[in-house]
LONU-419437 format. One record per residue (C-alpha): residue number from 1; residue in three letters; x, y, z. Coordinates in steps of 0.001 Angstrom, whole numbers. Example, Ala and Ser with C-alpha at 12.3 -4.5 7.8 and 13.67 -1.06 7.14 Angstrom:
<rs>
R     i    aa         u         v         w
R     1   ALA     12300     -4500      7800
R     2   SER     13670     -1060      7140
</rs>
This chain:
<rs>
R     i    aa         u         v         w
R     1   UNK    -24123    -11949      8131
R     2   UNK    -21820    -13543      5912
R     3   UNK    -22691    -14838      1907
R     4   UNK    -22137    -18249      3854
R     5   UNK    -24094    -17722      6687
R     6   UNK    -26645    -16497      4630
R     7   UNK    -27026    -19545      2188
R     8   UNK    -26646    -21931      5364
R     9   UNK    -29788    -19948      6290
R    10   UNK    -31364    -19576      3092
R    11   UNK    -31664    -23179      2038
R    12   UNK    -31243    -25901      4403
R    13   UNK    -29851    -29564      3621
R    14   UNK    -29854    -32624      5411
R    15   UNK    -29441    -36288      4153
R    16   UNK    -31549    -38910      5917
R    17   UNK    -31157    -42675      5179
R    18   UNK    -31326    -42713      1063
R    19   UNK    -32939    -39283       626
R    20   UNK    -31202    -35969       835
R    21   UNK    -33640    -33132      1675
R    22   UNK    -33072    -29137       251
R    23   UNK    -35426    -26542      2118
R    24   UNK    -35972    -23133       774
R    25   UNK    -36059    -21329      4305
R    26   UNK    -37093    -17287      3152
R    27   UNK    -40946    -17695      4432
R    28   UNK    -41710    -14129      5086
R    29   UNK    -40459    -14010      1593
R    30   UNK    -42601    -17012       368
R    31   UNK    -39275    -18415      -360
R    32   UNK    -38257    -16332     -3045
R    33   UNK    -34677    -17016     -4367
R    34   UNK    -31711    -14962     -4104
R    35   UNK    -28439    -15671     -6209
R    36   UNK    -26652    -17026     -3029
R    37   UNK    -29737    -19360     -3000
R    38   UNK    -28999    -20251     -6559
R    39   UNK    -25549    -20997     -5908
R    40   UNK    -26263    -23285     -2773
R    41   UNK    -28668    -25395     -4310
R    42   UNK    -26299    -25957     -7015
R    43   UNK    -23303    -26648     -4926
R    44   UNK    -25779    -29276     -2672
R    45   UNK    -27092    -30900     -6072
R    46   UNK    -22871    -31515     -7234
R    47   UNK    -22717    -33269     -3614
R    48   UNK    -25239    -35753     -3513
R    49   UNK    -24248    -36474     -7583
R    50   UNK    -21575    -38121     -6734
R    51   UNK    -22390    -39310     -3444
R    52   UNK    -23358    -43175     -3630
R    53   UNK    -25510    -43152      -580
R    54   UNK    -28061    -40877     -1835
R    55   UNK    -30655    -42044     -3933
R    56   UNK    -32896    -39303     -4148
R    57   UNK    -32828    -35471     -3536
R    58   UNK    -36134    -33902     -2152
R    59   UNK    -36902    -30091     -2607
R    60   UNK    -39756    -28336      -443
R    61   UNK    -40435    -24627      1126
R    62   UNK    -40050    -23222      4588
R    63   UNK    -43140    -21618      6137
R    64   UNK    -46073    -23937      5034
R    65   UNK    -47477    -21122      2126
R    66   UNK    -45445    -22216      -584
R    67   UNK    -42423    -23747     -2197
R    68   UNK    -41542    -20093     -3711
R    69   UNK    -42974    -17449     -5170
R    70   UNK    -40083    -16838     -7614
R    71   UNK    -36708    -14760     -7744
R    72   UNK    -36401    -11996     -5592
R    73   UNK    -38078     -9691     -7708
R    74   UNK    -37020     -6191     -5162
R    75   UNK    -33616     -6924     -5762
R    76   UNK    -33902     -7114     -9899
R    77   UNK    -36081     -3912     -9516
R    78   UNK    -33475     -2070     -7931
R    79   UNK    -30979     -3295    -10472
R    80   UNK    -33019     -2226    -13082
R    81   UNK    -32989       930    -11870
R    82   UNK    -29383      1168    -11509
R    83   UNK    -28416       -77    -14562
R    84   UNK    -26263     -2794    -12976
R    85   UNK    -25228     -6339    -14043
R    86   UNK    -26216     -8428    -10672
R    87   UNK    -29586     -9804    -12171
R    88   UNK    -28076    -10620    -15666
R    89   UNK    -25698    -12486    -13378
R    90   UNK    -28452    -14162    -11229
R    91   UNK    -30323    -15191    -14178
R    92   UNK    -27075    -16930    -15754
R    93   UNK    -26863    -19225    -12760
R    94   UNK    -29943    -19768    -12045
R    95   UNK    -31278    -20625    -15811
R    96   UNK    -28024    -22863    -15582
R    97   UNK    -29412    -24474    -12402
R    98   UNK    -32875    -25185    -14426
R    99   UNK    -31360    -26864    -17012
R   100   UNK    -29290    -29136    -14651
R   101   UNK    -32294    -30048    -12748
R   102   UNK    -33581    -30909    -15971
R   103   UNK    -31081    -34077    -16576
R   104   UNK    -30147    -34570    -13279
R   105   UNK    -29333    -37981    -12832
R   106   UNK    -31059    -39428     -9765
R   107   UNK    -34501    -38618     -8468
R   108   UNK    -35589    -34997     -8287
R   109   UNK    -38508    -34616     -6308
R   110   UNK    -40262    -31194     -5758
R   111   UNK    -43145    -30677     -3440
R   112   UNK    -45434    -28034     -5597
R   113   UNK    -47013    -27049     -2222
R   114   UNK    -48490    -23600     -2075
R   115   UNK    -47284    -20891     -4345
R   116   UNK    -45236    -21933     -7007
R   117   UNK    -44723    -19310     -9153
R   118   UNK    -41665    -17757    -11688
R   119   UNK    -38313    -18993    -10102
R   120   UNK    -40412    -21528     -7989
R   121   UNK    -41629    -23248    -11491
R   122   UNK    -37901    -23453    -12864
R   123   UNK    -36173    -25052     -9619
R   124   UNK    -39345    -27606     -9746
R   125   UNK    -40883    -28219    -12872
R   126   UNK    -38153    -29122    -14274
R   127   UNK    -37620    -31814    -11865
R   128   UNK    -38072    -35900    -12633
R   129   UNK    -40940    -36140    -10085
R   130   UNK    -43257    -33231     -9457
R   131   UNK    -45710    -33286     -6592
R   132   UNK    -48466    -30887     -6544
R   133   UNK    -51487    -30637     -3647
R   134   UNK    -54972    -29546     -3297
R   135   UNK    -52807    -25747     -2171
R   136   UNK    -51233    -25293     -5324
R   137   UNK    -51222    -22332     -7318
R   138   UNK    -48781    -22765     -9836
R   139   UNK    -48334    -19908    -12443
R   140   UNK    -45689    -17984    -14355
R   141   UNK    -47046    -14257    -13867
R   142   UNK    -44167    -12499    -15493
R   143   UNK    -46425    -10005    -18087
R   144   UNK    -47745     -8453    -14915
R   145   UNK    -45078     -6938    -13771
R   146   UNK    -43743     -6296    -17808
R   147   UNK    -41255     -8929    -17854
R   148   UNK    -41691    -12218    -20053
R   149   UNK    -42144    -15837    -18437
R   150   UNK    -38337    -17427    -18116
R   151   UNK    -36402    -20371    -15743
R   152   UNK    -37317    -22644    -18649
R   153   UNK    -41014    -21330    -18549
R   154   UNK    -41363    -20049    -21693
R   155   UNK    -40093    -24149    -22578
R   156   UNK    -43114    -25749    -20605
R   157   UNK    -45740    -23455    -21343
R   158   UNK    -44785    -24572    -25283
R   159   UNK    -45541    -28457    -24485
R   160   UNK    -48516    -27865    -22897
R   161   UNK    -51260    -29163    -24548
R   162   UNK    -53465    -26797    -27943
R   163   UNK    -53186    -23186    -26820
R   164   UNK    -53170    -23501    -22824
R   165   UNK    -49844    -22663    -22665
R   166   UNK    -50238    -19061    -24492
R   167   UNK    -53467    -18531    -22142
R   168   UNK    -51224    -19257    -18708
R   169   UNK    -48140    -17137    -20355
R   170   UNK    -50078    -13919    -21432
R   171   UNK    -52613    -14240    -18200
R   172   UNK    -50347    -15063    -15679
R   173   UNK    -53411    -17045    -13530
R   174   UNK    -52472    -19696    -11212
R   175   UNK    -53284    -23641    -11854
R   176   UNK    -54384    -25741     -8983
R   177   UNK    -53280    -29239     -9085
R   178   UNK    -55480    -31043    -11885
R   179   UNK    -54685    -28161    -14506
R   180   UNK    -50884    -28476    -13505
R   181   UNK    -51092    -31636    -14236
R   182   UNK    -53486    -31428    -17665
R   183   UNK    -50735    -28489    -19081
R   184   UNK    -47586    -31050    -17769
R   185   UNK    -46022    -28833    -15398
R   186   UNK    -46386    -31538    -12672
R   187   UNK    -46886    -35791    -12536
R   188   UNK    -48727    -36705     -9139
R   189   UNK    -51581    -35007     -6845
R   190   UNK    -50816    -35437     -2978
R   191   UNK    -52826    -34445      -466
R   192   UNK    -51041    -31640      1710
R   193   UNK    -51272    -33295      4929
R   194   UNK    -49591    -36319      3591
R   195   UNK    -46570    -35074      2373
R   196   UNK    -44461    -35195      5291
R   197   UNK    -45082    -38882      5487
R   198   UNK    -44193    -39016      1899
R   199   UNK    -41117    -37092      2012
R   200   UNK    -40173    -39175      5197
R   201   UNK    -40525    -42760      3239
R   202   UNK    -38539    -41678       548
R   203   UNK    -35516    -42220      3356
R   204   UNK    -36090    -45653      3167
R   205   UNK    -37586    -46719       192
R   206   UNK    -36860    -45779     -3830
R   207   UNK    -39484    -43396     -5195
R   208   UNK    -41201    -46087     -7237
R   209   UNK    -42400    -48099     -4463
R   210   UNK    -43557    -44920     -2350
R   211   UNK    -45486    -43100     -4519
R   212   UNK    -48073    -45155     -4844
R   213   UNK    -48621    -45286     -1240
R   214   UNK    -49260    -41583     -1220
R   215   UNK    -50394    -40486     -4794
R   216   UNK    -54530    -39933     -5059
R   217   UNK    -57018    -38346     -7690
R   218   UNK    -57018    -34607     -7726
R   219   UNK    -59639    -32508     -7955
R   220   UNK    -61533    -31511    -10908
R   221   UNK    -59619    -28644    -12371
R   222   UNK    -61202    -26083    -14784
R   223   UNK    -58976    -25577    -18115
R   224   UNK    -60366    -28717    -19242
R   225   UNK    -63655    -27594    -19838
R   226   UNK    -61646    -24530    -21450
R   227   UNK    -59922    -26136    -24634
R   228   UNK    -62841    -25150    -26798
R   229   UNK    -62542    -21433    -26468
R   230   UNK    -58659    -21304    -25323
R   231   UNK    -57398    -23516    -28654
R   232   UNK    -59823    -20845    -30810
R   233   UNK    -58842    -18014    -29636
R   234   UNK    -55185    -18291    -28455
R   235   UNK    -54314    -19771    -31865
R   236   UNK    -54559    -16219    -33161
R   237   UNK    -51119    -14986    -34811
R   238   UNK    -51132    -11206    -32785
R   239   UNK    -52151    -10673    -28980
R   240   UNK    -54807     -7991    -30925
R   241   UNK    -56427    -10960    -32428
R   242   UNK    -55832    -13239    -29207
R   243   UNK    -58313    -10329    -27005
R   244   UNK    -61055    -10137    -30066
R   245   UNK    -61184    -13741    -30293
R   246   UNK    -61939    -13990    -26153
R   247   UNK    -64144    -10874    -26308
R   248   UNK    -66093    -12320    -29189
R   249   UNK    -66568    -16115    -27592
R   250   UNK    -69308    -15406    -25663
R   251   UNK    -68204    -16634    -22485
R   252   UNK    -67885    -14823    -19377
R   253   UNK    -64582    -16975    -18212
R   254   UNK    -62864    -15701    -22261
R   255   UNK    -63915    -12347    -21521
R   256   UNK    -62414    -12097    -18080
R   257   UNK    -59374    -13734    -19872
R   258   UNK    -59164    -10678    -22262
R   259   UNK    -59898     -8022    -19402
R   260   UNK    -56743     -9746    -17766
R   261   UNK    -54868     -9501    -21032
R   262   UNK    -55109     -5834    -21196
R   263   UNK    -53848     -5551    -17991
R   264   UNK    -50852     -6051    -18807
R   265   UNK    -47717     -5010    -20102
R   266   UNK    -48215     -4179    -23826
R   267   UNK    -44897     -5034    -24467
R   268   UNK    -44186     -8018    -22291
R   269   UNK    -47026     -9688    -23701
R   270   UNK    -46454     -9236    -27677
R   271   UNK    -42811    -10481    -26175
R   272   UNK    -44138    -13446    -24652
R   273   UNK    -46531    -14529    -27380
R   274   UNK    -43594    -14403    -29616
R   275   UNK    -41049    -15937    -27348
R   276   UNK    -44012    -19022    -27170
R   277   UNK    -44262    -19401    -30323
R   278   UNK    -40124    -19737    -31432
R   279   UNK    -40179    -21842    -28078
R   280   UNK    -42085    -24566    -30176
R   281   UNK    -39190    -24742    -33200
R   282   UNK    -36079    -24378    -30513
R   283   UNK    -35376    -28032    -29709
R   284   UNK    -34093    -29150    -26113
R   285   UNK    -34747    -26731    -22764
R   286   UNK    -31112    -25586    -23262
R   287   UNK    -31810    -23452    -26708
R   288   UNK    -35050    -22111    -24695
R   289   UNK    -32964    -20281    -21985
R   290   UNK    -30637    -19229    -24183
R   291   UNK    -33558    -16585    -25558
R   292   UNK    -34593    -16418    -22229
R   293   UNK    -31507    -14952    -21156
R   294   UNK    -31779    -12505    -24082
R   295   UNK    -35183    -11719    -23543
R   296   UNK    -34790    -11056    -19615
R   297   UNK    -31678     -8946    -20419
R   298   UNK    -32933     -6886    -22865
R   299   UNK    -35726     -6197    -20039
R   300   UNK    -33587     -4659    -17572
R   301   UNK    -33127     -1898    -19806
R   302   UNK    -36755     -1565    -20781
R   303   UNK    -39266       799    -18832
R   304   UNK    -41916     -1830    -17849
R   305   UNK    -39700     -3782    -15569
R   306   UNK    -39199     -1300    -13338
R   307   UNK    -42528       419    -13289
R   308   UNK    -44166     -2988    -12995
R   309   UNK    -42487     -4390    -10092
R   310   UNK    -42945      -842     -8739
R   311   UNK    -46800     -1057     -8961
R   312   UNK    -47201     -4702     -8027
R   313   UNK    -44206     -4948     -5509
R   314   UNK    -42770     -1694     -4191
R   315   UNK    -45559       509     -3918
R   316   UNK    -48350     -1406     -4446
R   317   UNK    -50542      1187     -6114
R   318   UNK    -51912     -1673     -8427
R   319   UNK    -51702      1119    -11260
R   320   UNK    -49085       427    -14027
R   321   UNK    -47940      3453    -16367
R   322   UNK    -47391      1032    -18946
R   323   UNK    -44678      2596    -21896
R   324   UNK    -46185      1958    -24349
R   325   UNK    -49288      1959    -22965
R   326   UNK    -51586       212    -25288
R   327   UNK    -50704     -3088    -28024
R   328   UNK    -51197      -824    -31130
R   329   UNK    -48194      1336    -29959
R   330   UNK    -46092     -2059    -29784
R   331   UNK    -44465     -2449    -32862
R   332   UNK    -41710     -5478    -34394
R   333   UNK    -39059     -3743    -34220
R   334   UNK    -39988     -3386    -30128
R   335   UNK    -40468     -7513    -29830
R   336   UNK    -37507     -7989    -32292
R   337   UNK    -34950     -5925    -29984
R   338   UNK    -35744     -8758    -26984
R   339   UNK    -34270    -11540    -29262
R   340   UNK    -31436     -9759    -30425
R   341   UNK    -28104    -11329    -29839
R   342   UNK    -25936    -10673    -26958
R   343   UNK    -22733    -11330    -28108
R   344   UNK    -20186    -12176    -25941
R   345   UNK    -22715    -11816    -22904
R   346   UNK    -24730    -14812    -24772
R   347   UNK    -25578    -17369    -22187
R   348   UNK    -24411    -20844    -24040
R   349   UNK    -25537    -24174    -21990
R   350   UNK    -24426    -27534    -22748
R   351   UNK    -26031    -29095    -26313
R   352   UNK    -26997    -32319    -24203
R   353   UNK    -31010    -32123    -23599
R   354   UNK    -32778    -33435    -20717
R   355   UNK    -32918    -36950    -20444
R   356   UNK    -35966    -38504    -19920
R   357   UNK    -36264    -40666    -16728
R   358   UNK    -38332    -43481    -15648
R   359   UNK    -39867    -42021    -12344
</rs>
């Protein structure tokens, strides 16, 4: 198969009346996306920009399970392994792509179906109109597998309201629809079995006269009832402090929090708490990927990423060797080295910010 062929597979476009649809179409790979996927999207969304007889451009996944489950996370692993340069250059594009979503200039609407999670966050979250159904599960599970939330993740987490944002980034646990909502990763809850009619009326009518046709109440959600505890103990200045402020709260749902915390990467998560908390000061979504580019290149050359997408992905022992294996062992000069510089390898995006759009 040819690159072409295989983006013609990969993602699938069509334009119907004033709507132009783009499918993810991996499914036995829940979608995940592949830097030829990256590149197609990219070249669909310079189309339709400049084509007057689309009005809106909607995004969904193949396979009914999800919209994606992130980048193709086998791939990165073996590149990791081999010290090469193909995921620094996936990452480039793609973190480009979020940040073009971002301030696209017409309608961007992403059915959140399913599992949205990593790469599946940054080519929808981003977008001007985010749908998300009673099948969500919509998380950025990075530490897990010792790398650090990124595709502008690290950017949304930040604006999400008290401390929920540092829970969801060191955790990694999935929000249905009413906490995606609550923690502004998406707008509108739409029942699953309606969204075909949905996507199907935005051919003929602009997306502020169907969404209210379609959009209902979701259901009661659970970090809500949460703040209390999260705000507390997330507001902590070390991931140390973070787990004795959940093991101390007397609730079984913190201390499940901190026995999730510790299973992760030591590293990836004093990484992550830090990259959070410069997140807040950086300005626009543009300056956030910058350090995320850092950050996820300086990974490739550290030994979590490859022993965590061994145990999670490759050979599914569930069992992490973590190096180092326990937060004490974690010192500044470890999280310092992710922020460092890159030189001329730094990823430099566009000093316009995101627009904000009335749909």
């Amino acid at each position: 198969m040819t690159p072409t062929d295989e983006a013609a597979d990969s993602v699938l476009l069509r334009t119907e009346g004033r709507a132009a649809y783009l499918t993810l179409n991996r499914p036995k790979a829940l979608n995940a996306l592949s830097h030829t996927m990256v590149r197609r999207v990219d070249e669909a969304l310079t189309t339709w920009e400049h084509d007057p007889a689309v009005e809106t451009v909607v995004i969904t996944g193949a396979g009914g399970r999800g919209l994606c489950a992130g980048g193709d996370i086998r791939s990165i692993h073996a590149d990791a392994r081999s010290g090469g340069d193909a995921s620094a250059a996936f990452w480039r594009d793609e973190y480009r792509l979020n940040a073009r979503i971002a301030r696209y200039p017409k309608p961007y609407v992403a059915l959140m179906d399913g599992i949205v999670m990593g790469g599946g966050v940054g080519i929808s979250a981003h977008g001007s109109v985010r749908i998300v159904t009673e099948r969500s599960k919509v998380a950025m599970p990075e530490t897990g597998i010792g790398f650090v939330p990124d595709v502008g993740g690290t950017y949304l987490l930040a604006l999400a309201p008290g401390e929920l944002g540092t829970h969801l980034g060191l955790t990694g646990v999935p929000m249905g629809a009413a906490d995606a909502l609550l923690c502004g990763l998406a707008d509108h809850f739409v029942p699953a079995d309606a969204l075909p009619a949905l996507a199907a009326d935005l051919a003929a009518g602009a997306v502020s006269d169907v969404l209210p046709r379609h959009v209902r109440e979701a259901p009661e959600g659970r970090l809500a009832a949460d703040r209390e505890w999260i705000d507390h103990c997330y507001a902590a200045d070390t991931v140390e402090e973070i787990v004795d402020r959940l093991l101390a709260a007397g609730t079984p749902a913190a201390k499940e929090a901190a026995e999730t915390i510790l299973a992760k990467s030591p590293t990836a998560l004093k990484v992550t708490l830090a990259a959070l908390r410069r997140a807040r000061d950086l300005g626009p979504l543009e300056r956030v990927l910058e350090q995320e580019y850092r950050v996820s290149c300086a990974a490739l050359s550290a030994p979590d990423l490859v022993e965590g997408i061994r145990a999670q992905v490759i050979e599914k022992d569930r069992a992490p060797r973590w190096s180092p294996a326990t937060l004490a062992e974690v010192g500044e000069a470890d999280v310092a080295r992710f922020f460092a510089p890159l030189g001329a390898r730094e990823l430099s995006l566009a000093d316009n910010a995101p627009q904000e759009v009335p749909w």
